[in-house]
VOTORSE-142279 format. One record per residue (C-alpha): residue number from 0; x, y, z. Coordinates in Angstrom, 3 decimals. Layout:
REM VOTORSE-142279
<node NUM, <X, Y, Z>>,
...
This chain:
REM VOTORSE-142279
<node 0, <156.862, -22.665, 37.845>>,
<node 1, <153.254, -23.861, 37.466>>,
<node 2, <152.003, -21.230, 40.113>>,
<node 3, <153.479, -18.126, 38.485>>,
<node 4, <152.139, -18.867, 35.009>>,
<node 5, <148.755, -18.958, 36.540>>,
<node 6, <149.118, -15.704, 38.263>>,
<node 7, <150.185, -14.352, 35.386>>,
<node 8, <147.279, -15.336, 32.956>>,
<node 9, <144.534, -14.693, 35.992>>,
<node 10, <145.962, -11.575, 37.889>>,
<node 11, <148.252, -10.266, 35.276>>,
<node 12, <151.396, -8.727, 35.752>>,
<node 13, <152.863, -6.128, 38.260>>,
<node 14, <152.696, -2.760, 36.529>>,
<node 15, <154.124, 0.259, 37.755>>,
<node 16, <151.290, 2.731, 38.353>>,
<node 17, <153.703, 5.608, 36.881>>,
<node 18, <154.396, 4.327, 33.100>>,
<node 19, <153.467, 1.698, 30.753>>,
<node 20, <156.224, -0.622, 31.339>>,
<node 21, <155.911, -4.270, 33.518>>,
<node 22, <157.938, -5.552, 36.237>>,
<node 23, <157.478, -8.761, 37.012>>,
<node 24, <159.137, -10.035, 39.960>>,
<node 25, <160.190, -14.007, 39.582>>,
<node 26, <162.330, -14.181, 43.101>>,
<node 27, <163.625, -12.210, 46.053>>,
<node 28, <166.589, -12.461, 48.168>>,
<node 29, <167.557, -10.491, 51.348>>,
<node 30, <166.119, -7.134, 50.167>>,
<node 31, <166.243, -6.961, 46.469>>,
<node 32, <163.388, -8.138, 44.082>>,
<node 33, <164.875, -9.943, 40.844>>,
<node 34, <162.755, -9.642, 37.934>>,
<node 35, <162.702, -11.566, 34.466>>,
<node 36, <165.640, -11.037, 32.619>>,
<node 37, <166.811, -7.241, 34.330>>,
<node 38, <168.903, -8.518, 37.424>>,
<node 39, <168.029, -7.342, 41.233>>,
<node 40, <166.212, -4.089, 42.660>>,
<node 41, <165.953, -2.595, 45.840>>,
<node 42, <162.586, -3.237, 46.510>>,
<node 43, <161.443, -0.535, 48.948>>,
<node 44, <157.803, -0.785, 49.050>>,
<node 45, <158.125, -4.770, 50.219>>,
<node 46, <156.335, -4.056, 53.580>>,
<node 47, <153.618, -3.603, 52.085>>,
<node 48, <153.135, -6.335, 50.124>>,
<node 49, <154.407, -8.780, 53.401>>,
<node 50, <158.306, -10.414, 52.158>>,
<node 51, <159.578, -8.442, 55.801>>,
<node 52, <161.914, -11.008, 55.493>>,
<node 53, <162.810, -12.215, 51.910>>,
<node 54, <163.663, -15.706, 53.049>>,
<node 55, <161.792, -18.759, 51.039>>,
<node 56, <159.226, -20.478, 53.187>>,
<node 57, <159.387, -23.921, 50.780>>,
<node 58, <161.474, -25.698, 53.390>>,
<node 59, <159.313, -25.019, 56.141>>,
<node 60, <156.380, -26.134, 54.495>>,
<node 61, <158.382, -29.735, 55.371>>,
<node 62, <158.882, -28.906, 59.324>>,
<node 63, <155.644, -30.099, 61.410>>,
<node 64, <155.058, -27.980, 64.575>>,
<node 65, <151.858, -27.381, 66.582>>,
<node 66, <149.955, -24.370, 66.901>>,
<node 67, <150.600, -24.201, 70.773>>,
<node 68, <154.376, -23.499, 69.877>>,
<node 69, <153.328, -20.297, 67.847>>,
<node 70, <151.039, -19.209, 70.427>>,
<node 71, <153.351, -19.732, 73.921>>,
<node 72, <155.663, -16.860, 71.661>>,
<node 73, <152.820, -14.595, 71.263>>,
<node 74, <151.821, -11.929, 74.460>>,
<node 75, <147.960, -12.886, 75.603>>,
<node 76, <146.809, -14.286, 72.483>>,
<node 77, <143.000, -15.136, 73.465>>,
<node 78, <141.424, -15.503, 70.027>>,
<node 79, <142.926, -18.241, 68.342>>,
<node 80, <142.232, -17.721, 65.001>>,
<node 81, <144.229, -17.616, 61.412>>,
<node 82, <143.157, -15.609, 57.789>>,
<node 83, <144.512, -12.723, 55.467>>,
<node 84, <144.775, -9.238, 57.579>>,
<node 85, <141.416, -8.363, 55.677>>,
<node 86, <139.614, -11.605, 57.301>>,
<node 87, <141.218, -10.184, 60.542>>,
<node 88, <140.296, -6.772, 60.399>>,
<node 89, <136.822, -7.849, 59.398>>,
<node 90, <136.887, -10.272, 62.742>>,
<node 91, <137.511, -7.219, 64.647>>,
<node 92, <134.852, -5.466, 63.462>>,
<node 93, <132.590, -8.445, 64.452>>,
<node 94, <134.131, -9.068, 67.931>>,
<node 95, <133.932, -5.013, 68.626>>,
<node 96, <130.142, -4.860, 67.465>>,
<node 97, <129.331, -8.084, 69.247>>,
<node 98, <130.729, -6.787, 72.838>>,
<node 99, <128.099, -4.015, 73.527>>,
<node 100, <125.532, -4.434, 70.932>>,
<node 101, <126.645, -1.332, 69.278>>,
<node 102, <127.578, -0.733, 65.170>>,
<node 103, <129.145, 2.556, 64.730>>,
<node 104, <132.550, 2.718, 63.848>>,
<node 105, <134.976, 5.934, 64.055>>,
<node 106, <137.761, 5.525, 61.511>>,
<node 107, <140.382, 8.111, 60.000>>,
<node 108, <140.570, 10.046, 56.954>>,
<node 109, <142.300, 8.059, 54.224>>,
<node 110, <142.464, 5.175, 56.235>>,
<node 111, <142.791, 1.670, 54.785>>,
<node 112, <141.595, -1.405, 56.688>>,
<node 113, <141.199, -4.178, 53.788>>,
<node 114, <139.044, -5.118, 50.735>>,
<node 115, <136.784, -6.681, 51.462>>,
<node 116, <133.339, -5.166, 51.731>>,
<node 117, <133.046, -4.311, 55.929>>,
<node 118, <136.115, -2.743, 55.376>>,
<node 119, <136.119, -0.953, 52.250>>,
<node 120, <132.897, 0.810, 54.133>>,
<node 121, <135.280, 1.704, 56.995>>,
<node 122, <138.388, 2.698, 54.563>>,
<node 123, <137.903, 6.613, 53.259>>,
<node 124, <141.221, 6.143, 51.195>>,
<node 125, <139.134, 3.428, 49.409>>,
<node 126, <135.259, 4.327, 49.667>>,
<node 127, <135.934, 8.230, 48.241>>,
<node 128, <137.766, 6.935, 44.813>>,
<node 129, <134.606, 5.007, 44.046>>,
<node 130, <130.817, 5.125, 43.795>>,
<node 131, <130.319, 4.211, 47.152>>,
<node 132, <128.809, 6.899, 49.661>>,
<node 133, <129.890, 6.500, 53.670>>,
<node 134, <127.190, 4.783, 55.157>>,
<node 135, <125.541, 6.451, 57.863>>,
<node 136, <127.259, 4.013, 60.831>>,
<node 137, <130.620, 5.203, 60.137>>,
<node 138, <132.255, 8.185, 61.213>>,
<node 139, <135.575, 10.099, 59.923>>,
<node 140, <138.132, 11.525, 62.486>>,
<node 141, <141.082, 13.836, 60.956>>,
<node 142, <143.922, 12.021, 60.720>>,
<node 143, <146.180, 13.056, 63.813>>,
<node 144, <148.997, 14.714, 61.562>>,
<node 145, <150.491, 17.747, 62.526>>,
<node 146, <153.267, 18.720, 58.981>>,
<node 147, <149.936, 19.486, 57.066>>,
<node 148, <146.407, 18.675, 59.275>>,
<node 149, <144.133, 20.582, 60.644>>,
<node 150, <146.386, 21.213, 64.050>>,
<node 151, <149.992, 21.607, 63.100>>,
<node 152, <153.466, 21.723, 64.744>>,
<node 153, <152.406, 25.183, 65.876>>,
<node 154, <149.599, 24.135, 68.177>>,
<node 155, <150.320, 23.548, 71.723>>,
<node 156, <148.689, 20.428, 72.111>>,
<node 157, <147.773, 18.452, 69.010>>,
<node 158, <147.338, 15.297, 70.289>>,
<node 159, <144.417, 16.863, 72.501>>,
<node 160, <143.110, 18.952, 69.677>>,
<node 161, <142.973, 15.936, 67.269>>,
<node 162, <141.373, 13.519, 70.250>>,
<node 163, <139.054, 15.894, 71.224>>,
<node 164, <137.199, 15.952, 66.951>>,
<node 165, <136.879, 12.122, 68.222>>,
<node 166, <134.957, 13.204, 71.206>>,
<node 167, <132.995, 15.322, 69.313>>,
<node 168, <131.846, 13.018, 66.730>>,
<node 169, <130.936, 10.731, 69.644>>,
<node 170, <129.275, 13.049, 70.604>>,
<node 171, <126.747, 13.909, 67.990>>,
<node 172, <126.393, 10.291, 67.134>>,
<node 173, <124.837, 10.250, 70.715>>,
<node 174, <122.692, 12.954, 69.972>>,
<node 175, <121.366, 11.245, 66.896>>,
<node 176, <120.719, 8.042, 69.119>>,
<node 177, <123.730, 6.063, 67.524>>,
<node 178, <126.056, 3.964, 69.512>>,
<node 179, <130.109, 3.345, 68.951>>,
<node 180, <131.387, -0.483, 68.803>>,
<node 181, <134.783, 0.992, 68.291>>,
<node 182, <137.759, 3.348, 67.134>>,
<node 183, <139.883, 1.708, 64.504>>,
<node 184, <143.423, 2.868, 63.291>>,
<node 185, <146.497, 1.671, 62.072>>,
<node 186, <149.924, 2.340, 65.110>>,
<node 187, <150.602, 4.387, 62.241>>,
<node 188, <149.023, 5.068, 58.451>>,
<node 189, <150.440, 3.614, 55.819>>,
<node 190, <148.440, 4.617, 52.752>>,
<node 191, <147.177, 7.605, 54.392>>,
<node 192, <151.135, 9.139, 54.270>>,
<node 193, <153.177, 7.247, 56.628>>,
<node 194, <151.769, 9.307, 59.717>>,
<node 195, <152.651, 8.962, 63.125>>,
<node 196, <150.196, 10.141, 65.171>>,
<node 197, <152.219, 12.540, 68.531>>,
<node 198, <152.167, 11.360, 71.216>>,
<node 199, <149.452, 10.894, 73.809>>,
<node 200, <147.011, 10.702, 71.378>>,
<node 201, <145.796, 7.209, 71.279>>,
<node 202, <145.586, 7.486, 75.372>>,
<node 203, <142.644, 10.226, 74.810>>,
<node 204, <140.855, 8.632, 71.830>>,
<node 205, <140.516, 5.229, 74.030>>,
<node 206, <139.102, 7.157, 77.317>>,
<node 207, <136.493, 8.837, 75.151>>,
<node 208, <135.736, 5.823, 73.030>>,
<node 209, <135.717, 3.453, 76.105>>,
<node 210, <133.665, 5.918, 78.414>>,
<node 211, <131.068, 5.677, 75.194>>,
<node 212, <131.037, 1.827, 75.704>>,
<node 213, <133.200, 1.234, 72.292>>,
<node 214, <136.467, -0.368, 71.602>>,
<node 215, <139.847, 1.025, 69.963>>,
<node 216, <141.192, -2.111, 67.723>>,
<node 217, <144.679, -1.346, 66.455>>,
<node 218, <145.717, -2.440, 62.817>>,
<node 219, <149.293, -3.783, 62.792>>,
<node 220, <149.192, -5.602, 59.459>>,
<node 221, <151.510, -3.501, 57.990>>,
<node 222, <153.190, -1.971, 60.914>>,
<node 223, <153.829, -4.845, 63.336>>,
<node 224, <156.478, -7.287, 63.664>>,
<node 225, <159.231, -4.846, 64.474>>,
<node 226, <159.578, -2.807, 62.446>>,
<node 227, <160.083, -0.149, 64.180>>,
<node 228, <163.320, -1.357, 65.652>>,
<node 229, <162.301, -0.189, 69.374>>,
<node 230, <159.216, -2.297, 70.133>>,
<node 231, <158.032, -5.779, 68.668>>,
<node 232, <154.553, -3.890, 68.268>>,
<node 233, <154.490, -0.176, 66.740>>,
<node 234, <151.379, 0.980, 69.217>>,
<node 235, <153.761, 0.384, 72.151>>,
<node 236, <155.952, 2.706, 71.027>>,
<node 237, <153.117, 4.786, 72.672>>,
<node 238, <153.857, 3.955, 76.164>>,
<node 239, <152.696, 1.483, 78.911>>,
<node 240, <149.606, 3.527, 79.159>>,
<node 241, <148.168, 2.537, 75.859>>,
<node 242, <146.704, -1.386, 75.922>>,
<node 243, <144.987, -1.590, 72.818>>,
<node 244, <141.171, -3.853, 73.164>>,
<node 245, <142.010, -5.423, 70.073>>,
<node 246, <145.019, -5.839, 67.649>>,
<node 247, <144.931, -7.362, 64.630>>,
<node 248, <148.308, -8.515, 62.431>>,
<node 249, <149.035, -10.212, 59.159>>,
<node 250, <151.462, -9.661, 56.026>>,
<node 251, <154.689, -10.199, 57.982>>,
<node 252, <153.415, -12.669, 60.112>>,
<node 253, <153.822, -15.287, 57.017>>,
<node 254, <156.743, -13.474, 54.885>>,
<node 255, <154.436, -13.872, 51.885>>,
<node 256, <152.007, -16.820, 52.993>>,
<node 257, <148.522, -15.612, 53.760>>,
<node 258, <148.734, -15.201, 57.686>>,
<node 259, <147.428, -13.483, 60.674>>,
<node 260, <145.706, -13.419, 63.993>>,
<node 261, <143.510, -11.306, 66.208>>,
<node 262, <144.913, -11.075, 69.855>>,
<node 263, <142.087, -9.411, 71.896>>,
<node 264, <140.623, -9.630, 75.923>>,
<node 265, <139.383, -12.394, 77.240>>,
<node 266, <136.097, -10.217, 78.202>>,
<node 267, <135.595, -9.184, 74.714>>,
<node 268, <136.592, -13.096, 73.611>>,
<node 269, <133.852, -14.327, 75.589>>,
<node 270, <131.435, -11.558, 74.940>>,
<node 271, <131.608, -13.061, 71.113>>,
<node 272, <131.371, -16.404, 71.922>>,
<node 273, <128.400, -16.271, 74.195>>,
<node 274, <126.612, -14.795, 71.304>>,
<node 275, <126.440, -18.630, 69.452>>,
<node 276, <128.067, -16.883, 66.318>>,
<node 277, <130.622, -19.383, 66.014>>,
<node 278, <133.940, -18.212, 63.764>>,
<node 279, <134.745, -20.668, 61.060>>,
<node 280, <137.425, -20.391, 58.742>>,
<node 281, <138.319, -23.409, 56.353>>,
<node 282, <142.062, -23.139, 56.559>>,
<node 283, <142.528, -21.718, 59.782>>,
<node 284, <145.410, -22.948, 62.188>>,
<node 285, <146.656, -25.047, 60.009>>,
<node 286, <149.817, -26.392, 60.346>>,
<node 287, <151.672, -25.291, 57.092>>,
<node 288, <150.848, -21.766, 57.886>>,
<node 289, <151.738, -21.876, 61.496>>,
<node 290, <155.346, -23.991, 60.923>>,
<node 291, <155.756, -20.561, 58.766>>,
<node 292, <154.582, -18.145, 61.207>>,
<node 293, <156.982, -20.277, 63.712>>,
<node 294, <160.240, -19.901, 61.383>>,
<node 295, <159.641, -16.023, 60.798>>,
<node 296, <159.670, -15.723, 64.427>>,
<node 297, <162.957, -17.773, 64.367>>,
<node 298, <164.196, -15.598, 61.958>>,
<node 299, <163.371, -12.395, 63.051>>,
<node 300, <165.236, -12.968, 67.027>>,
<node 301, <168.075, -14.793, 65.501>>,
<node 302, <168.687, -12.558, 62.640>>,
<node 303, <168.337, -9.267, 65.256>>,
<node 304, <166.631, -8.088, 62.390>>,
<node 305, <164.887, -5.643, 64.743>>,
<node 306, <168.373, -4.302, 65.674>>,
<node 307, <168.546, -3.929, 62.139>>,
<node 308, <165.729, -1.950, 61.579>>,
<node 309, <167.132, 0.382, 64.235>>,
<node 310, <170.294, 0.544, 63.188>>,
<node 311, <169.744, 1.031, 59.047>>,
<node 312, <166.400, 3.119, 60.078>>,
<node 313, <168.299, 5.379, 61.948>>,
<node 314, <171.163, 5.591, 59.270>>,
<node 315, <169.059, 6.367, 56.477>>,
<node 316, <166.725, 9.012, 58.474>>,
<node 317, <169.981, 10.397, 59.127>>,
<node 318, <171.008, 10.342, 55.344>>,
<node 319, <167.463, 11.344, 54.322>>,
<node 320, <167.759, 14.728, 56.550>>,
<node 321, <170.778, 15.928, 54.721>>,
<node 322, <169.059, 15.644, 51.446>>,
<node 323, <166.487, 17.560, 53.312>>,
<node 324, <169.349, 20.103, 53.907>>,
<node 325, <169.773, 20.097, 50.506>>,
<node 326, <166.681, 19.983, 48.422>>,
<node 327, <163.613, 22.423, 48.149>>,
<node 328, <161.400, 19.490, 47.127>>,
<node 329, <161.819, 17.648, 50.455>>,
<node 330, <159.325, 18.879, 52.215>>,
<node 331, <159.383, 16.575, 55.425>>,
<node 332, <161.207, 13.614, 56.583>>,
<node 333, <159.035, 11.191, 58.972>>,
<node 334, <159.648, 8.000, 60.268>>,
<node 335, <160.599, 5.305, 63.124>>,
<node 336, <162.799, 2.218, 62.149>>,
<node 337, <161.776, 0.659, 58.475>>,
<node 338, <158.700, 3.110, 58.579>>,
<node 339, <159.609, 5.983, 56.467>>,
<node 340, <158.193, 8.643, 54.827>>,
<node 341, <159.374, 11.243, 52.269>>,
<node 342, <156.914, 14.395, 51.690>>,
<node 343, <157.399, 16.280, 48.859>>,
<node 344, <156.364, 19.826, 48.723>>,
<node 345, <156.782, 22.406, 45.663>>,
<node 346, <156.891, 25.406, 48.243>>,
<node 347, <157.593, 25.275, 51.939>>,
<node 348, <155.603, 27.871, 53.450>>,
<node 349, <152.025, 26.609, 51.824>>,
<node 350, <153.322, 23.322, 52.076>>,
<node 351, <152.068, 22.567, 48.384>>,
<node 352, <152.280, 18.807, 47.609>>,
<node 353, <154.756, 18.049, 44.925>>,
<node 354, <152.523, 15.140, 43.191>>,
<node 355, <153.695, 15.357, 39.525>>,
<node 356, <157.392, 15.315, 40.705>>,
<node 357, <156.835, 12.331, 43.576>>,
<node 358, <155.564, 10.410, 40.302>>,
<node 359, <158.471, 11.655, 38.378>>,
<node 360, <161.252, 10.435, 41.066>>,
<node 361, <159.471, 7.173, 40.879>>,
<node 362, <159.878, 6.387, 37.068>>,
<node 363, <163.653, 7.598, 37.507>>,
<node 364, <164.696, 5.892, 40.365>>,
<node 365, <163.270, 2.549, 38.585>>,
<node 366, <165.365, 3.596, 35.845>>,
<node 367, <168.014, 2.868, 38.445>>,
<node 368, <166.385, -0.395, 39.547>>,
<node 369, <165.056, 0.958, 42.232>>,
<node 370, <161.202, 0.345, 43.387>>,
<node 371, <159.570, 3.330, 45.309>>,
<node 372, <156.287, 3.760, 45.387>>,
<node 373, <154.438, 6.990, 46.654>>,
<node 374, <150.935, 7.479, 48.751>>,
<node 375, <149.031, 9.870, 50.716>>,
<node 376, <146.096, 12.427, 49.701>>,
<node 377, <147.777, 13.651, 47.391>>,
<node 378, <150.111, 10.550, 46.453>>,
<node 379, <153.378, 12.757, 46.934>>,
<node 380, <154.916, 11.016, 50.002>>,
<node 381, <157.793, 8.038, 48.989>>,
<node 382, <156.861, 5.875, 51.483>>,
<node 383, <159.824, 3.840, 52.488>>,
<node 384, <158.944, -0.158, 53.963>>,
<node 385, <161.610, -1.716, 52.688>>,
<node 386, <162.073, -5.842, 54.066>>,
<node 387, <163.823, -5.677, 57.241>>,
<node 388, <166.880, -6.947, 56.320>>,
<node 389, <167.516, -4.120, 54.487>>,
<node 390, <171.652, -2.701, 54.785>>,
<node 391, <173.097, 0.667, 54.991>>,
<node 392, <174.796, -0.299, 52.240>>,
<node 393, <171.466, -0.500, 50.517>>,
<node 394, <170.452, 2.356, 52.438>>,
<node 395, <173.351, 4.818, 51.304>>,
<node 396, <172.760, 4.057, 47.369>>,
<node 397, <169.132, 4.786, 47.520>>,
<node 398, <170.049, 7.624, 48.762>>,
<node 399, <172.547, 8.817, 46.255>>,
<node 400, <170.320, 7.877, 43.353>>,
<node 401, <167.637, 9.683, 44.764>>,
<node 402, <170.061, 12.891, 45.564>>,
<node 403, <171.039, 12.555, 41.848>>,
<node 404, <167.693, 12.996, 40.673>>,
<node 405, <166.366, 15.345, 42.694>>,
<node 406, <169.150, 17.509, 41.682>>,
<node 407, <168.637, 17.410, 38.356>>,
<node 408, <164.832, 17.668, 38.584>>,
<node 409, <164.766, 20.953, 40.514>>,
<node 410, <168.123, 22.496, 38.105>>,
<node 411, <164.762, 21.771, 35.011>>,
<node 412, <161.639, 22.945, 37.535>>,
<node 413, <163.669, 25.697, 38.666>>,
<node 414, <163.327, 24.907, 42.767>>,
<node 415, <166.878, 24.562, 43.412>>,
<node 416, <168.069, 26.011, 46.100>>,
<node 417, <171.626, 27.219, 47.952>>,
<node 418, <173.136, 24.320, 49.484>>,
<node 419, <173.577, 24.686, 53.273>>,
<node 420, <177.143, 25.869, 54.269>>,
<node 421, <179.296, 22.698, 53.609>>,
<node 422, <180.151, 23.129, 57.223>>,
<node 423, <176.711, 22.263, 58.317>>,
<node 424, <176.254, 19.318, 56.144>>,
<node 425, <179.157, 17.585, 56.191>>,
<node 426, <180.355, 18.179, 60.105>>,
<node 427, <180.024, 14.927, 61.702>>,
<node 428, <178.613, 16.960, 65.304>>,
<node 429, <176.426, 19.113, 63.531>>,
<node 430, <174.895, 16.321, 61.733>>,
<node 431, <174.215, 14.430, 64.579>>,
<node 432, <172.932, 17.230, 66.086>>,
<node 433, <170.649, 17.855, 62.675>>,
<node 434, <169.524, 14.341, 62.921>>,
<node 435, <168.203, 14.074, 66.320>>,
<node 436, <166.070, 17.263, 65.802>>,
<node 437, <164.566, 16.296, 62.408>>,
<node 438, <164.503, 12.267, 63.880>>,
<node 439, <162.464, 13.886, 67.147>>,
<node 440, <160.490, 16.537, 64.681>>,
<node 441, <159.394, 13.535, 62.977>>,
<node 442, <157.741, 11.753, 65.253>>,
<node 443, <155.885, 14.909, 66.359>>,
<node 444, <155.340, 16.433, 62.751>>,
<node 445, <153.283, 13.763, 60.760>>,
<node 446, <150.943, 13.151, 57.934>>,
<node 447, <149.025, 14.565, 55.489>>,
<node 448, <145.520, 15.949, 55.609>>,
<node 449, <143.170, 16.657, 52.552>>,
<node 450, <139.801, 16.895, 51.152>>,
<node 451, <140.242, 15.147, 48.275>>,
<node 452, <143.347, 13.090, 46.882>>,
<node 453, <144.934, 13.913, 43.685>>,
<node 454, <145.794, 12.056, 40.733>>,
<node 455, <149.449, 10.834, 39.550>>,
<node 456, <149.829, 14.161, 37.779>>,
<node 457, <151.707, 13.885, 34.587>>,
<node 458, <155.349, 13.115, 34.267>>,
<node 459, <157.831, 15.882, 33.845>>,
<node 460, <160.494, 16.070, 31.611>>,
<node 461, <164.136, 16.326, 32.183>>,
């Protein structure tokens, strides 16, 4: 395969970030990753890296369709454009900017947007590992988290309290003479700890940001597509009262072929093209990439694989929160669908962040041919995006491996703790019961909040 023995030589090959050895994946099918000469893993972390699906797109590439097909399926789609999610983002920033003749930007803490350079400025969980300083037009907002943020489970209303540092910062950027273009955020942050912001937040960041003449553009390159199960879109999962100005999508939208799209107003579309800044992109709309977009729209409404994501997400949540039963180190569990987070903690009342051992569970569960990959601050939260059609059956043995290893880890760290009465774990009522609590804690208790972000930590022995 010509193509992979260029990316090899050029880009080298996939390491894992935890240990010296390569992985280098020559195929995927349904949810598993096969790699050179070591069989198939579970590849959890797909989402990220945009095979939702793990279907081949070599046949499609022989299927001509038009661009109007793609677009009659998509809801108000008024800027016609194709690129990467970073060339998407970046046109967001433009459109947002170009509406009110304002250049400030409010983003969150360890936010990430894209590479290139427009967003790099506007991505904390980027700009604070490097040289770069935060350039005086953009603005930080806590990330709206309430397992370990500055406004926690405890506080009545978090979603206010969080909203209401976005007022203020729009507030002294007034005072200073600055004006917002917009509020950008992910439906829910994927590098920042798999948070979920609670609910009614987004609803009081947009009537501050609008009444300041800005925009809120939503970031659903990672999140969007359903994979959450419920909604085809994470932010409306939010309710009917939350319209985003912009949205901007991408990695699934292709299943591995550079895709996306910017659906915004037709106000804020015109706005930009009354300007005389025309867009041009070289390959945009063409009709390779749209005959793909078209088939992983096929695939994911025949396939139900949003049905799926509901069904497995809600299995393994369910699965997870027993471990949590069962294990010290398991901090939280957090998640909606295929949008999961594990955050590990060394000690439950300070809510320490159990880095080294997040890093540790990694190497092991490879071991086991399994890919996990951790983020956050403080990189201790197993972030769980596996490709939609992920099984329970897939479901219930990442689960056991990880069960195996956490038990041994915390018999050699000495954080093992009394099981719960076998009553309470095992009784089918009770665990229901268990699961809908920790399933609706979740989507309430979110996120991580820090300073600074930690390093890997070393790996511990066992």
């Amino acid at each position: 395969m010509p193509s992979l023995t260029y990316n090899r030589g050029h880009l080298g090959e996939l390491k894992n970030n935890n240990n010296n050895s390569t992985t280098t994946k020559t195929k995927g099918e349904l949810s598993l990753a096969q790699s050179a000469g070591t069989g198939k893993w579970p590849d959890l972390p797909a989402g990220a890296s945009a095979r939702t699906l793990r279907e081949t797109t070599w046949s499609i590439c022989r299927r001509p369709r038009t661009m109007t097909e793609l677009y009659s399926k998509a809801e108000t789609v008024l800027l016609r454009k194709k690129y990467i999610g970073s060339e998407a983002n970046d046109l967001a920033l433009r459109l947002a900017r170009q509406y009110r003749d304002h250049q400030d930007v409010i983003t969150l803490d360890h936010a990430y947007h894209g590479h290139v350079s427009s967003l790099i400025e506007i991505s904390p969980y980027k700009f604070r590992k490097g040289k770069d300083v935060k350039k005086e037009f953009v603005h930080v907002a806590p990330t709206p988290d309430i397992y370990r943020g500055k406004y926690r489970e405890d506080h009545p209303d978090p979603a206010s309290a969080y909203a209401d540092e976005v007022k203020k910062i729009i507030e002294e950027a007034h005072k200073g003479g600055r004006k917002i273009a917009a509020f950008i955020a992910e439906s829910m942050q994927s590098c920042g700890g798999q948070v979920i912001p609670p609910a009614g937040y987004f609803q009081k960041v947009a009537e501050y940001v609008h009444k300041a003449g800005g925009v809120l553009i939503v970031d659903e390159v990672q999140v969007g597509f359903g994979r959450i199960g419920e909604h085809f879109w994470s932010f409306q999962m939010y309710g009917e009262d939350f319209v985003p100005d912009i949205v901007t999508m991408g990695k699934p939208m292709g299943n591995g072929h550079p895709l996306s799209c910017v659906v915004t107003t037709q106000e804020i579309a015109e706005a930009f093209s009354a300007s005389g800044m025309e867009y041009f992109n070289t390959y945009g709309g063409n009709p390779v990439s749209c005959a793909i977009g078209l088939a992983v729209l096929d695939v994911i409404e025949k396939e139900d694989l949003r049905g799926n994501a509901t069904r497995v997400g809600n299995y393994l949540i369910e699965l997870l929160n027993k471990q949590k039963a069962k294990h010290s180190l398991i901090g939280d569990i957090r998640g909606i669908g295929l949008f999961i987070g594990i955050d590990l903690v060394k000690d439950h009342q300070k809510r320490t962040p159990a880095t080294a051992e997040a890093q540790h569970i990694i190497y092991k569960m490879k071991e086991q041919r399994i890919l996990l990959s951790a983020d956050g601050p403080h990189r201790n939260v197993l972030k769980l995006k596996p490709p939609m059609c992920f099984t329970k059956e897939d479901a219930k043995f990442m689960v056991e491996q990880l069960d195996k290893i956490l038990t041994v880890l915390e018999e050699a760290t000495g954080t093992r703790t009394e099981k719960l009465n076998e009553a309470e774990v095992s009784s089918d009522s009770a665990s229901a019961s268990t699961s809908q609590t920790d399933e609706n804690a979740s989507r309430k208790r979110n996120g991580l909040y820090a300073e600074k972000r930690a390093g890997p930590g070393k790996r511990i022995k066992t």
